[in-house]
Structure formats: C-alpha cells, structure tokens
C-alpha positions as a Markdown table, in Angstrom:
| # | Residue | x | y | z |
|---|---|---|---|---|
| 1 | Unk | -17.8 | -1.3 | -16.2 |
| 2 | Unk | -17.0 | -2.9 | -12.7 |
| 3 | Unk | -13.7 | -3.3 | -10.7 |
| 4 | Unk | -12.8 | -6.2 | -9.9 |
| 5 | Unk | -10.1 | -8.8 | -8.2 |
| 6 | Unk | -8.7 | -11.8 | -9.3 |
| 7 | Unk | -6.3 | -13.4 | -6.4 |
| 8 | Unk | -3.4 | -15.1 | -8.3 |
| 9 | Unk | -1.3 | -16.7 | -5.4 |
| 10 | Unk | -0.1 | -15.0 | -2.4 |
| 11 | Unk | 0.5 | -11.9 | -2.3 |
| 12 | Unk | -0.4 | -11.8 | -6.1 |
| 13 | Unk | -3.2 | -10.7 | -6.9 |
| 14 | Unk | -5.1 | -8.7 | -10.7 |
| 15 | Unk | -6.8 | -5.6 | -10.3 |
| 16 | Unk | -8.8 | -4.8 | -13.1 |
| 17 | Unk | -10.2 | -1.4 | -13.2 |
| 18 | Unk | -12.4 | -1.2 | -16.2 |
| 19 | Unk | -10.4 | -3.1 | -18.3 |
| 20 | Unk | -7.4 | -1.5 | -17.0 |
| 21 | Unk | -5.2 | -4.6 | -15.2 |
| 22 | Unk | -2.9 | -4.1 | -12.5 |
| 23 | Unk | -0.4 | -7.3 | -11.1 |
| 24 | Unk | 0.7 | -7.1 | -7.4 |
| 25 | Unk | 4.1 | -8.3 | -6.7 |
| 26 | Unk | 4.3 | -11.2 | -9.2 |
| 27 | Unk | 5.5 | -14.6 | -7.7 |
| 28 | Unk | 5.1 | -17.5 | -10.8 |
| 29 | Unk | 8.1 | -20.2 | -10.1 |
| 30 | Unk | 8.9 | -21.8 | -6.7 |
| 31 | Unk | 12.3 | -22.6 | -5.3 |
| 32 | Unk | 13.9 | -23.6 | -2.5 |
| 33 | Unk | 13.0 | -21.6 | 0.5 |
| 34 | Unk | 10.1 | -20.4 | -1.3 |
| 35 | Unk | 6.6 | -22.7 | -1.4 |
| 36 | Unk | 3.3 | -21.1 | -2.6 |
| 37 | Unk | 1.5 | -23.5 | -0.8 |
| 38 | Unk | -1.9 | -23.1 | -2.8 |
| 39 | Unk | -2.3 | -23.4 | -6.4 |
| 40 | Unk | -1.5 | -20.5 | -8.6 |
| 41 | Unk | -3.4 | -19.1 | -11.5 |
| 42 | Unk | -0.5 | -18.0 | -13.6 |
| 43 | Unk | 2.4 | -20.5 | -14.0 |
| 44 | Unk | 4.2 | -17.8 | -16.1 |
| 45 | Unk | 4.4 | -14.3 | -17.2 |
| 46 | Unk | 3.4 | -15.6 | -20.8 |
| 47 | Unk | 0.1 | -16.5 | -19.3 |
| 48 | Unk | -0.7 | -13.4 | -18.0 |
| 49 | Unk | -3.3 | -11.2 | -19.7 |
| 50 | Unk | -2.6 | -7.4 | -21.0 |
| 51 | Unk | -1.5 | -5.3 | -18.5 |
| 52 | Unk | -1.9 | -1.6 | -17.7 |
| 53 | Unk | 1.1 | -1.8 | -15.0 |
| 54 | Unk | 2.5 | -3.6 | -11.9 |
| 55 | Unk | 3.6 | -2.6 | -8.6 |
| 56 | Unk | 6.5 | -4.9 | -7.1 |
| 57 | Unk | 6.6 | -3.8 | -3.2 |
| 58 | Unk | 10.2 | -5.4 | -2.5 |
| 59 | Unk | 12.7 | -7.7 | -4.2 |
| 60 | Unk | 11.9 | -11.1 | -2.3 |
| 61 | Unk | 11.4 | -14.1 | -4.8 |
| 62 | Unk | 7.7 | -13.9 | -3.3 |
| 63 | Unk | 7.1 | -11.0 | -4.0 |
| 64 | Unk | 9.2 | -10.4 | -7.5 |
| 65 | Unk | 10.0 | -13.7 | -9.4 |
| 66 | Unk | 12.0 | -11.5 | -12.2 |
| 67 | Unk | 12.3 | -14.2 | -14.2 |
| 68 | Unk | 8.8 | -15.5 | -14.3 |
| 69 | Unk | 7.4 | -11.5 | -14.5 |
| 70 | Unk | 10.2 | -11.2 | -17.8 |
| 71 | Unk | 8.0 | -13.7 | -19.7 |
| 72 | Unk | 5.5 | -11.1 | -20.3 |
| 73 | Unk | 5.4 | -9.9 | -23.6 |
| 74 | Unk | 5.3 | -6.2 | -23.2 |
| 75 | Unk | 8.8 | -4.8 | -21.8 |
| 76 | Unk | 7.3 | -1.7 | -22.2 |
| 77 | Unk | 4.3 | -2.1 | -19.1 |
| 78 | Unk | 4.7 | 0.6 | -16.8 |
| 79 | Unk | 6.3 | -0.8 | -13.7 |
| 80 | Unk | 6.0 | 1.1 | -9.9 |
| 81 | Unk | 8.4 | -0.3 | -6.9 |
| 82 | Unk | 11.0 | 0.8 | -4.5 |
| 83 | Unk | 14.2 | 2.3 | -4.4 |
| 84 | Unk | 16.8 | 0.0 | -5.7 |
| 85 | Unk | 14.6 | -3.1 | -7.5 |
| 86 | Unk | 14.1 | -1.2 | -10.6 |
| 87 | Unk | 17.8 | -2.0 | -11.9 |
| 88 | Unk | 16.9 | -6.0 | -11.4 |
| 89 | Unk | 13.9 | -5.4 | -13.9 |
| 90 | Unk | 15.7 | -2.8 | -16.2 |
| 91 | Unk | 18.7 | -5.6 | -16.7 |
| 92 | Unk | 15.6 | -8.0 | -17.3 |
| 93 | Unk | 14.7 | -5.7 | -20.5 |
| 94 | Unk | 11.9 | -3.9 | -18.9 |
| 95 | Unk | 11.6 | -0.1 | -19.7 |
| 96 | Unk | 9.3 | 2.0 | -18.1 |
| 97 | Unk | 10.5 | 1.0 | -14.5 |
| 98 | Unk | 9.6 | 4.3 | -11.9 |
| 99 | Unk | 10.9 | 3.7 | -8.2 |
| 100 | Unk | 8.6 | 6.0 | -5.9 |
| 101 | Unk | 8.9 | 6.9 | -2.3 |
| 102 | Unk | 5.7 | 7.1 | 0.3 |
| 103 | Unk | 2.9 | 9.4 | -1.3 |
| 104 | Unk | 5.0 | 9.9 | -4.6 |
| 105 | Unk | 2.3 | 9.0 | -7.4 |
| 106 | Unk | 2.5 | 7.6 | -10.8 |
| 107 | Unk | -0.5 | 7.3 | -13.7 |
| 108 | Unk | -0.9 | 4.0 | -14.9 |
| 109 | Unk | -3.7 | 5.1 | -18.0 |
| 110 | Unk | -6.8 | 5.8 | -15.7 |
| 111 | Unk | -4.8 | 4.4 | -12.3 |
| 112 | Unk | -3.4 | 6.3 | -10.2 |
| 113 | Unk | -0.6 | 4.4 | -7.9 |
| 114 | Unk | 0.5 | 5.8 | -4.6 |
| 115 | Unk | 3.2 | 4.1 | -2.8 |
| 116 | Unk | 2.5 | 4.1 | 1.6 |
| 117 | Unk | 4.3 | 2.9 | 4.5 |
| 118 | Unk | 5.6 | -0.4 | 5.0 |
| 119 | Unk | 8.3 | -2.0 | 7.2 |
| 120 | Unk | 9.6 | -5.5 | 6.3 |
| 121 | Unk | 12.5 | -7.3 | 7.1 |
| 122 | Unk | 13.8 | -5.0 | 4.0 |
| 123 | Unk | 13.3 | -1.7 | 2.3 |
| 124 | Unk | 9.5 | -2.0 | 1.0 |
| 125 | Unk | 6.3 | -0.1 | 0.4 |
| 126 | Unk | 2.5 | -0.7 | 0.4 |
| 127 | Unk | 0.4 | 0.9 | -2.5 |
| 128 | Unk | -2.7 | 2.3 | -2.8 |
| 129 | Unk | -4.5 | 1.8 | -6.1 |
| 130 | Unk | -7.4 | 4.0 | -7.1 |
| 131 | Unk | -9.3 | 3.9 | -10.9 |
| 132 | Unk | -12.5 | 4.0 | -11.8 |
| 133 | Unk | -14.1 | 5.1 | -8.8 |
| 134 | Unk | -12.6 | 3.0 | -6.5 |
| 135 | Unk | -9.6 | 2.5 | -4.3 |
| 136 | Unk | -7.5 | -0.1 | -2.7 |
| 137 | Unk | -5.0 | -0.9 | -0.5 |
| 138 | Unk | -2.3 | -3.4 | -1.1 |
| 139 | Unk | 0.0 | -4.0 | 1.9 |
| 140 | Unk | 2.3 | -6.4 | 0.6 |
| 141 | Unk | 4.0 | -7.8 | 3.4 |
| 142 | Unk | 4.5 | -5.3 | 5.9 |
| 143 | Unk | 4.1 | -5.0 | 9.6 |
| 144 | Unk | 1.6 | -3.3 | 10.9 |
| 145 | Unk | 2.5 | -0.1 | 11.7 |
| 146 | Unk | 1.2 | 3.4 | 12.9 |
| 147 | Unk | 2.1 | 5.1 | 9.6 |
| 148 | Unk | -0.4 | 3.2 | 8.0 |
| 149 | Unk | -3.0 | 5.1 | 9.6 |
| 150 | Unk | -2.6 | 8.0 | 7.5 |
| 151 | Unk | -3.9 | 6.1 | 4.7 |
| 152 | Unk | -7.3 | 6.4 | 6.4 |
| 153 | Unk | -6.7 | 10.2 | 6.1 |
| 154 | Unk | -5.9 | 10.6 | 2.9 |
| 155 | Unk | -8.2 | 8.0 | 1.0 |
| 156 | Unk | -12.1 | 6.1 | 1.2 |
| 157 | Unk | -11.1 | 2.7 | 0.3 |
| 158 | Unk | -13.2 | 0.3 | -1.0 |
| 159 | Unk | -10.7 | -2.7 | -0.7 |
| 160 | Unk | -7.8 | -3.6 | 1.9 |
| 161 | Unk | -5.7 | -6.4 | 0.5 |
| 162 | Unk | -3.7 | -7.4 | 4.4 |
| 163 | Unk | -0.8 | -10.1 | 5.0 |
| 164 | Unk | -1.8 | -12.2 | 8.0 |
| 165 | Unk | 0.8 | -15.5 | 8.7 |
| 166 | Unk | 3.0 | -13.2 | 11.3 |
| 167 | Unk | 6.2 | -14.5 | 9.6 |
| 168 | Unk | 9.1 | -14.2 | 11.9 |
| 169 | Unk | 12.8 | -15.3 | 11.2 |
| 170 | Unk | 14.6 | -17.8 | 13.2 |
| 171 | Unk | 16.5 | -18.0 | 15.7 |
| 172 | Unk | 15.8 | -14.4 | 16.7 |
| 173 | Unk | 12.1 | -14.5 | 16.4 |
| 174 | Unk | 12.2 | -11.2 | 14.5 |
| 175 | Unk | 8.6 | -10.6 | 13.5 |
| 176 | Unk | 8.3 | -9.0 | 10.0 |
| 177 | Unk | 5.0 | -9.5 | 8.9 |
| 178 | Unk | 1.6 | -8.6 | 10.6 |
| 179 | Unk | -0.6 | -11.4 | 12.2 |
| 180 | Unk | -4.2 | -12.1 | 12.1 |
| 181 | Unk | -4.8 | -9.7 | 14.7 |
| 182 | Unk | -2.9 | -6.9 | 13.8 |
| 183 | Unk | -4.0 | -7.2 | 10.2 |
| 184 | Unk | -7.9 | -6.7 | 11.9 |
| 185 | Unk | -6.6 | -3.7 | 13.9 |
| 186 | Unk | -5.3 | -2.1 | 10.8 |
| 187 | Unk | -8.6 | -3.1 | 8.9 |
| 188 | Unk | -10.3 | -1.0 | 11.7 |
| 189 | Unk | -8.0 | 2.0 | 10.7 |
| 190 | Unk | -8.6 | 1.9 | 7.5 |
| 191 | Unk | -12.4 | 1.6 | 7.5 |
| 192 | Unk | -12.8 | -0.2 | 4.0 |
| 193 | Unk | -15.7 | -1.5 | 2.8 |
| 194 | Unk | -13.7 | -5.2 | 1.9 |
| 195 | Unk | -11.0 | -6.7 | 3.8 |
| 196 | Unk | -9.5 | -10.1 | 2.0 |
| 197 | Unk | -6.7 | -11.6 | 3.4 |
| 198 | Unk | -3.5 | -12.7 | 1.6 |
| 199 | Unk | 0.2 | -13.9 | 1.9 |
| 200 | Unk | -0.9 | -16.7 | 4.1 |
| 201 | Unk | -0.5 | -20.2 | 2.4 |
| 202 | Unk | 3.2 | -19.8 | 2.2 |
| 203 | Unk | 5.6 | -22.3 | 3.5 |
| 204 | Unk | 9.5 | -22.4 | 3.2 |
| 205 | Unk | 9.3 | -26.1 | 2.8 |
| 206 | Unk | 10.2 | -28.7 | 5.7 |
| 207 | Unk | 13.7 | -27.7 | 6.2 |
| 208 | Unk | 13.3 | -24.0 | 5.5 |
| 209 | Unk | 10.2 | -24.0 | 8.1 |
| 210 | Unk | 11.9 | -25.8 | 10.8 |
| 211 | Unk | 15.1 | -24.1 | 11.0 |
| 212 | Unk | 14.8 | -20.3 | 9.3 |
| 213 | Unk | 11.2 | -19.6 | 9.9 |
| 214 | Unk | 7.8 | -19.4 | 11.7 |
| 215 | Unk | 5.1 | -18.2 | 10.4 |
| 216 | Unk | 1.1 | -19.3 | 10.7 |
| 217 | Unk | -0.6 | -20.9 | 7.7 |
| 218 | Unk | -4.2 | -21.6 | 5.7 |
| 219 | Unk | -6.1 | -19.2 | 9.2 |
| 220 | Unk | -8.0 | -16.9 | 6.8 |
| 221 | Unk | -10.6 | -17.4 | 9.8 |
| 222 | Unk | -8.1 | -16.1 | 12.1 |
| 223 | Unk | -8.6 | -12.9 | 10.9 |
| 224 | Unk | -12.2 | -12.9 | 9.7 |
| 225 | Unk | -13.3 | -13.4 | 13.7 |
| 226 | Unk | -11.0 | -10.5 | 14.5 |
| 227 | Unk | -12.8 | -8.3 | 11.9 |
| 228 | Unk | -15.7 | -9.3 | 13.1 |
| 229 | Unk | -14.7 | -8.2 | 16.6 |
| 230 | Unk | -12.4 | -4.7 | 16.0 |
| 231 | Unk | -14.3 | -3.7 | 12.9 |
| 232 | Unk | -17.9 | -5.4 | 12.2 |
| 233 | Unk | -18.5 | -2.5 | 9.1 |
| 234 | Unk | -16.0 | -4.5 | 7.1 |
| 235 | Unk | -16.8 | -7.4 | 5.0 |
| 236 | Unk | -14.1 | -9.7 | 4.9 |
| 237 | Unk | -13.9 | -12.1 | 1.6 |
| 238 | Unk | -11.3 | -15.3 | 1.7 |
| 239 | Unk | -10.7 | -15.8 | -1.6 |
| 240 | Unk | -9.0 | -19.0 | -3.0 |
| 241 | Unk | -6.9 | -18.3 | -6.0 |
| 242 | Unk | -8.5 | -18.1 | -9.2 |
| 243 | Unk | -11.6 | -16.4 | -7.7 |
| 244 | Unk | -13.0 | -13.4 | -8.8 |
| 245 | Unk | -14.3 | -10.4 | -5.9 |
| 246 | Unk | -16.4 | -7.6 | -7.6 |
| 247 | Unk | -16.5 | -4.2 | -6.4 |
C-alpha cells in the first residue's frame, strides 16, 4: 500500500494513507469575498469519496464550507479542529466532532492527528498527519512562525503542505499568511522530504481584491527557487488540482 495526495483546491487537499482518507479544511462552494481561482475536484461533499476523518484548521468559508462538507453522507466521520468550530459542525448534524489544542492527539483508524502552532488572523491550528509510515504537515493558513520549529523536533516528515500568497488585510496591511519566502524558510526547519505549495490561487474577486485585500497569486515558482536556495534536500511538487503525489 502507498500514501498518497490528491490536491482538491486550495488549501484542500486528500490524504490517503492506505486506504485510509483524510480531507484538509474543505472549501466546495464559492461566494462573494471568497474565489477559488483554480478548478476544484469536488463540487460537493456528495462527491467526496469515504472518509476516515477531516481536520478543519479554522472557521473561514476557505477553509470550512459547512454547508458543502454537510453533503457528505457519513455524519458520523471523525472530525479534528479548534476550539470553538466544532459547535458550527455539531448544529450541521455531524457527531464525532473533537476540538484539540497544540500536541493534543486524536486516532483517526490507523491516523494519528496532532494539532501544531498556527497564528492567523483568527484562532487556528496546523496538523500533523502520520499513518502508514509516513507523516505530514498541513499548515493551513498560518504565518510563519518560530513555534513551528518544534515540529522538526518532534516528527521526520515526509510531506510539508505550506500556504505561500502572503495574504494581508487592507487598509492596515496586516499580514496573516506566510509568503513564498517565509514558507521556504520554514521548509528549511522542517527538513521534509516534499514541499508542495498550497492556498495560492485564491482571489476575493475584483472588488474584494482591491479594497479588503492583498495577497500574491498562481507564484508556485516563487517558492520553488526559494527551496531551492534555503533548503536544496527538499523536493518541491506544484500540484494542480486533481493531481495525484505518491509518497
């Protein structure tokens, strides 16, 4: 049996260990404010294949479309987020909702999630996902930040899923999600054997990007040169959605 990942749309993504699924931070429906910018793989929940669990980082539309994820057909699937989002998926009819803190754990079957660090514009966390002999990071949408670097410390990962469009929020310029660069520097922390980049097709649509926020699109490049620069041992993959990485 192999591990792999199947990028869905932003910071979406499948990780199947062995046949055991995991969705990151499901995002099916647009609206305004919120663009994918890319194709998606999934137009719905209902499309979605069985799941051993999901991990929901924060309760942005981006990064938990309740309503699209409530499609699914199993209430039941084992659900790991933070503090405070579990009672918008309980009220969708989901049951087995577990909100963890930084290094609490959960078993998903034969995954073990362990919610990190993260700091966001709001209360989040980052994840690290390890089954069948491997283990992965999923950062969400955070800012890079130095309590990321125990990660490094406490796991041998084989896969670093890192934001990279730098999204700030107008008229402040309030930065609240790592860059290119940053997201390279933290690869270099890390030391995993994959880097592939995410949460950087995203637009908040004309209006929404002119006047509430700034962010860098479609420069996967951006931050394969600065892997290759800060941390050469790391194999960066852009994956377009839809596309399948094997471990």
């Amino acid at each position: 049996m192999t591990t792999t990942l199947h990028r869905v749309v932003h910071a979406s993504v499948l990780l199947d260990f062995a046949g055991a699924r995991i969705l990151t931070d499901p995002w099916f429906a647009e609206r305004p404010g919120y663009r994918h910018g890319e194709p998606t793989a999934y137009a719905s929940g209902a499309d979605l294949p069985e799941l051993a669990g999901v991990v929901i980082s924060h309760g942005h539309h981006d990064h938990c479309d309740v309503a699209g994820l409530a499609a699914y057909r199993d209430k039941a699937v084992p659900i790991a987020t933070i503090a405070g989002v579990g009672r918008r998926l309980r009220a969708a009819g989901f049951t087995n909702v577990v909100e963890l803190a930084p290094w609490q754990t959960v078993d998903f079957g034969p995954v073990r999630v362990t919610a990190t660090p993260a700091r966001h514009g709001v209360p989040e966390s980052t994840f690290v996902l390890t089954g069948d002999g491997h283990s992965v990071f999923f950062g969400a949408d955070t800012l890079r930040i130095p309590e990321l670097d125990e990660v490094a410390r406490r796991f041998d990962l084989d896969l670093a899923l890192l934001p990279i469009n730098g999204l700030r929020i107008r008229p402040f310029n309030r930065q609240v999600v790592m860059d290119a660069e940053q997201a390279a520097e933290l690869t270099r922390a890390l030391r995993p054997r994959y880097a592939v980049p995410i949460h950087y097709a995203f637009t908040a649509g004309p209006v929404g990007d002119r006047l509430f926020v700034r962010h860098e699109r479609l420069r996967p490049d951006r931050f394969a040169d600065a892997v290759a620069a800060l941390a050469p041992e790391t194999a960066v993959r852009v994956l377009e959605t839809g596309v399948l990485l094997t471990l």
